[in-house]
C-alpha positions as CSV (number, residue, x, y, z in Angstrom):
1,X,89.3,14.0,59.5
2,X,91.7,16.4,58.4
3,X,94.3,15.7,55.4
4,X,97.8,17.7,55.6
5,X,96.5,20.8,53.9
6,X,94.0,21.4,56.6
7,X,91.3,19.6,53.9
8,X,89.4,16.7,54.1
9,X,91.4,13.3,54.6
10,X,89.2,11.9,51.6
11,X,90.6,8.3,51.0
12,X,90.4,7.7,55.3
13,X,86.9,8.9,55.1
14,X,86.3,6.6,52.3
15,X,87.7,3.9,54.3
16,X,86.0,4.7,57.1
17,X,82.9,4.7,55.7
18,X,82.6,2.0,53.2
19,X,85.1,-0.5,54.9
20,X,84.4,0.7,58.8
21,X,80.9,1.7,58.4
22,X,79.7,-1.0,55.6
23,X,78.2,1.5,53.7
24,X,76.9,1.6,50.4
25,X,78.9,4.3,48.1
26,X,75.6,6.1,47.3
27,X,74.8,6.1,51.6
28,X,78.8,7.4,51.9
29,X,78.1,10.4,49.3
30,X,75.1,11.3,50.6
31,X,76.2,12.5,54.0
32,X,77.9,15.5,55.2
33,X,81.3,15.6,57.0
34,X,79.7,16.5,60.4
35,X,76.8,13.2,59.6
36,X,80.0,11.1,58.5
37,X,82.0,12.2,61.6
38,X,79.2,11.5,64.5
39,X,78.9,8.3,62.8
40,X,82.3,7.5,63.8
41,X,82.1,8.9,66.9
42,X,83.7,11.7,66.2
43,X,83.2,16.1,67.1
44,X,82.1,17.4,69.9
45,X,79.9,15.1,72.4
46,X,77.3,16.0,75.3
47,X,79.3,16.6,78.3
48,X,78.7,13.4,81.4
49,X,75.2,13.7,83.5
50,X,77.2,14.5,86.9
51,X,75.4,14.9,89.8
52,X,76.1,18.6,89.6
53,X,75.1,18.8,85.8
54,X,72.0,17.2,87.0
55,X,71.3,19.1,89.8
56,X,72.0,22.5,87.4
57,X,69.4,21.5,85.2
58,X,66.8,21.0,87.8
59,X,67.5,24.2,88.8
60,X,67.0,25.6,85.6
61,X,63.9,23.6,84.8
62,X,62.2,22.6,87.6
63,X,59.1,20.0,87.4
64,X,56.1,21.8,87.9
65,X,52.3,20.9,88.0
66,X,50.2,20.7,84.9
67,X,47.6,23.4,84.8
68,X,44.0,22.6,85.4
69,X,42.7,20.6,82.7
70,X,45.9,19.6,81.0
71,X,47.0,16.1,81.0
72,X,50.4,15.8,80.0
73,X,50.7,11.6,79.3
74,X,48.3,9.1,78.7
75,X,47.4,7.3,82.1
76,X,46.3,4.4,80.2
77,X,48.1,1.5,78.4
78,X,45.3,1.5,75.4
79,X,47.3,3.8,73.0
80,X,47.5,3.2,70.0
81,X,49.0,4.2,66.9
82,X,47.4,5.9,63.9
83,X,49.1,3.1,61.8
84,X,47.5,0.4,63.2
């Protein structure tokens, strides 16, 4: 994303976006370098769900019961929307 001063490769993001991406020029100029780049696929990404990664975060947050009183989810399918 980088051009060869260390600045923004403009004309490949422009490609990118409006010939790659299909977007309109207004959509392109609206987003930031960091939107424009994880649209791409680009920066930094979540590391895998390992089995050890997984077994970490149960650690760290383990399921525990709701207190007295609190329901958590709906137990029935009849939700619905405010919209509706």
């Amino acid at each position: 994303m980088t051009g060869r001063a260390g600045g923004l490769d403009w004309a490949g993001l422009m490609r990118a976006g409006l010939q790659g991406l299909r977007l309109h020029p207004d959509q392109f100029w609206a987003l930031t370098p960091a939107e424009l780049g994880l649209m791409l696929g680009m920066g930094p990404t979540a590391p895998r769900m390992t089995r050890d990664r997984l077994a970490d975060l149960a650690a760290r947050y383990p399921d525990a019961p709701a207190p007295a009183g609190v329901v958590l989810a709906e137990t029935t399918g009849d939700h619905q929307d405010d919209h509706t």
